[in-house]
N, C-alpha and C positions, 0 to 999 in steps of 0.2 A: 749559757744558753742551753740549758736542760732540756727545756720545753719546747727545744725546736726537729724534736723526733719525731718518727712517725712510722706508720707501718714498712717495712721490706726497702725496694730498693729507694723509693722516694724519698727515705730519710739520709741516706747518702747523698746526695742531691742537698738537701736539706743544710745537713751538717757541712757540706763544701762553702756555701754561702757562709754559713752563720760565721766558721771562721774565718772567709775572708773580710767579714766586715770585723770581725773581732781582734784582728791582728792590723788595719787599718784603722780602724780608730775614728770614723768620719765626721764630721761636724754636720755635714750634709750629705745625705742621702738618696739619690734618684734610682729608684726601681720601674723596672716594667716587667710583666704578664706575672702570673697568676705567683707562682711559686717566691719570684724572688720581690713582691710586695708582701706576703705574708712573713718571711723569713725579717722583710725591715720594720715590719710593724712590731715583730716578738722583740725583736733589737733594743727599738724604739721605748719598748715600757719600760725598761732595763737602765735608761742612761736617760740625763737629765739636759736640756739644752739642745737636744741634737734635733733638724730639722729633716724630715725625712718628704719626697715627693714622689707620688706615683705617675706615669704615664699610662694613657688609653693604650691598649692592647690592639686597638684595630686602628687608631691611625696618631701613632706616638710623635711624630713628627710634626704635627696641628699643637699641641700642649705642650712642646717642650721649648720650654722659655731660653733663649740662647743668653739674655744677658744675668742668670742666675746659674754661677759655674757649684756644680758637686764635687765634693771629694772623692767622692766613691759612685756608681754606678751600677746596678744588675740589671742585667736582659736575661728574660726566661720566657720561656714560653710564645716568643714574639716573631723573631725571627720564618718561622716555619711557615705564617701565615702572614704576611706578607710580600708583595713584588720583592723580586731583589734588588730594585731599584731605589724601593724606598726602606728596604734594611739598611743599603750601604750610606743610602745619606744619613738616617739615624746614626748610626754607628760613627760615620765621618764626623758628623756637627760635633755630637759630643767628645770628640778626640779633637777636634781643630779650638772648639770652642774653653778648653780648660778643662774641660773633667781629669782629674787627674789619678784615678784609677778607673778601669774598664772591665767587667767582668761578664764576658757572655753566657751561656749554657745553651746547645742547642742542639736539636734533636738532627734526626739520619735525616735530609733531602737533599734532593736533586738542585737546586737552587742554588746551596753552598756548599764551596768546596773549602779545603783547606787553605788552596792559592788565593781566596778572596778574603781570609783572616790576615793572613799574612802581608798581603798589600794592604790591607790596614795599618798593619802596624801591630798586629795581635800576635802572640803566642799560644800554642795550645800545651796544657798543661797538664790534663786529665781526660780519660773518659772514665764515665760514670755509667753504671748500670740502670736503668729503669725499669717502670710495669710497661713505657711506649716504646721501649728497644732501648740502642745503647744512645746516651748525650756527650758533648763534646765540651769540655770547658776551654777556652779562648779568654786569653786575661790581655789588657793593655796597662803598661804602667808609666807614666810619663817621665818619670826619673831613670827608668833604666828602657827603655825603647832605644834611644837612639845614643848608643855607644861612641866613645870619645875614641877618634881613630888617629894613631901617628903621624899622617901625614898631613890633616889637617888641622897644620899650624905654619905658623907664621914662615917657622925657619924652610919649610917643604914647598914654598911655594915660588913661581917663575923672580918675583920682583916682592918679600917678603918685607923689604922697607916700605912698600903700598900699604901693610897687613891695616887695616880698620880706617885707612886716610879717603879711599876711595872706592865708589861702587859702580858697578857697572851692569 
């Protein structure tokens, strides 16, 4: 992905994407706002078979089909301009609904904090420099989010001859 450079700091920005879809590998594709639809389109020309879908930037939550799960997912540009009401439900659907990787980028506001990636389920992973100040990258990865903890298993628990016989 040569071609997915660009002037100063925008193409850090740039290049963050590109390898994260490069190192993922996705079949499908779901991008929204400006940056991280051009980076899937350059993707896009590059690999054969791969379906790639954009989201409206003003109200992504109308377009985004829940019974068509992505491999991969970028948010750019979206978050900022948006309630935060209707960021987190973006953000929740496509974590609840299968997207199996989650890649945010989002700029300095008052809106979101770091505590609201986090109770997603996000990590933050990078900031990045910009020409709009600094960006925050927030990644979800559904394979490694929620860690296998020792004590829940079978042997740790009040009555572990129950384990998977009964629910309650």
């Amino acid at each position: 992905m040569n071609d997915v450079t660009d002037n100063g700091s925008t193409s850090t920005a740039r290049e963050t994407l590109a390898r994260i879809i490069d190192t993922s590998s996705p079949a499908t594709l779901l991008s929204c706002g400006t940056l991280a639809t051009e980076v899937s389109k350059i993707w896009q020309k590059h690999q054969q078979g791969v379906e790639v879908r954009a989201l409206d930037t003003t109200d992504p939550n109308a377009s985004l089909l829940l019974d068509r799960v992505a491999d991969l997912a970028l948010i750019t540009d979206t978050l900022e301009h948006l309630p935060h009401d209707e960021g987190a439900l973006l953000l929740g659907q496509l974590r609840n609904y299968g997207t199996h990787q989650i890649a945010v980028l989002v700029g300095e506001t008052p809106d979101w904090a770091f505590a609201d990636f986090i109770g997603l389920g996000f990590r933050r992973h990078a900031e990045l420099k910009s020409d709009n100040g600094a960006l925050t990258l927030y990644t979800y990865n559904l394979d490694t989010y929620n860690h296998k903890r020792a004590w829940n298993t079978p042997e740790n628990w009040a009555n572990p001859e129950m384990w998977g016989k009964a629910w309650w």
